[in-house]
N, C-alpha and C positions, 0 to 999 in steps of 0.2 A: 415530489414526483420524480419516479427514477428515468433514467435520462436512457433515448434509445440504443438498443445493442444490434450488434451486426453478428450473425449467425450464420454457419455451414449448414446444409444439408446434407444427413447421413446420406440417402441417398444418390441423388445428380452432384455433388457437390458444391452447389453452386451459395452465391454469400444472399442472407435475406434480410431483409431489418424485424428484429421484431420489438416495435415502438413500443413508448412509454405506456398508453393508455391497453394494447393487449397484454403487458408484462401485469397491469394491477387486475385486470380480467381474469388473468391468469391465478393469480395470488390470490385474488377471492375463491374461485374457485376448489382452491386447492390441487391447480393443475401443477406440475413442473412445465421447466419452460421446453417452447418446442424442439425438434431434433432435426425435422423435416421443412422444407420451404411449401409456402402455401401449394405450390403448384403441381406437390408431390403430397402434398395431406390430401388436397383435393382428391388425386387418382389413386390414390389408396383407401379413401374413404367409396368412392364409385368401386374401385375393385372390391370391396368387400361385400357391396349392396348387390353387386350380381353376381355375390355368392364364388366368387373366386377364391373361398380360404380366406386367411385373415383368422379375428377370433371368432367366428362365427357357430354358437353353441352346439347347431344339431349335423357340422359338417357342412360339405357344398356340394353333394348328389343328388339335388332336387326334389328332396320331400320322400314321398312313401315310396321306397327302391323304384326312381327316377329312371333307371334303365342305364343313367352313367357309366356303371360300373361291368357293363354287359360286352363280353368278347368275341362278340358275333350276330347271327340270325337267331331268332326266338325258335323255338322248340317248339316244333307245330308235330301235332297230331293225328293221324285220321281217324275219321269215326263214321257210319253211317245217321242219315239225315233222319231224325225220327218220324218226320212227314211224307219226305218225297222218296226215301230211298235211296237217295242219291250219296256218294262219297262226298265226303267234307275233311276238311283240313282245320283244326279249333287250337287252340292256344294252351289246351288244359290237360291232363290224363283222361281221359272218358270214363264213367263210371256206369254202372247197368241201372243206375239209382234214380237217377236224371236223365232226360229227354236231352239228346242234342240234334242241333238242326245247323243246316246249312244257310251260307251267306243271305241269301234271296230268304228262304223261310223263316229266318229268323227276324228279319226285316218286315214281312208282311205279319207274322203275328204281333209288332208292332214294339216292336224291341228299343231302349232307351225313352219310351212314354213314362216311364213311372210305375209303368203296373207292375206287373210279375214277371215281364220279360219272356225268358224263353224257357221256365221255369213253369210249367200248365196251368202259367194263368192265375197263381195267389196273388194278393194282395198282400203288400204288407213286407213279404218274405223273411216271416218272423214265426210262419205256422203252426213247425214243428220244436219249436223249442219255449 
């Protein structure tokens, strides 16, 4: 059984033991031995899980353009209200193709249930294709 070593941490520098029984943990593994003291694998290992960088495959901007990346206010648009008339302000370029409605209208036709939204009402929103 190999006998315990006393190790640096690259990081805080500080000395850790890493004992016999995690050295042959290690060795089954196939790990090399550590570089970091627990107390710095720990918050490196939390830094990574909240997406702080590290190697984490798809980046750390939050999924589908998270907004991270964004140098300001959104890009708001106006349009009139296709029910009330009324000016609105939307998130999107307006098209002549699509009905757009304002905050309140869009709300009373019942916007986020599932249905078709603010879109006249299909089901599905898979119609035309």
């Amino acid at each position: 059984m190999p006998a315990d070593q006393t190790l640096t941490c690259r990081d805080c520098g500080q000395s850790f033991t890493f004992t016999s029984g995690e050295q042959e943990f290690y060795t089954s593994r196939g790990f090399s031995e550590p570089t970091r003291c627990p107390d710095c694998r720990a918050a490196r290992k939390a830094e990574r899980n909240a997406g702080g960088g590290g190697y984490s495959s798809y980046g750390s901007s939050g999924g589908y353009g998270g907004g991270a990346g964004r140098s300001g206010p959104r890009q708001m648009y106006s349009a009139t209200c296709s029910s009330c008339g009324q000016e609105a302000q939307v998130p999107f370029q307006p098209t002549n193709d699509k009905p757009v409605y304002c905050s309140d209208c869009f709300q009373q036709r019942g916007a986020g249930r599932g249905g078709g939204g603010g879109y006249g009402g299909r089901s599905g929103g898979r119609g035309r294709y």
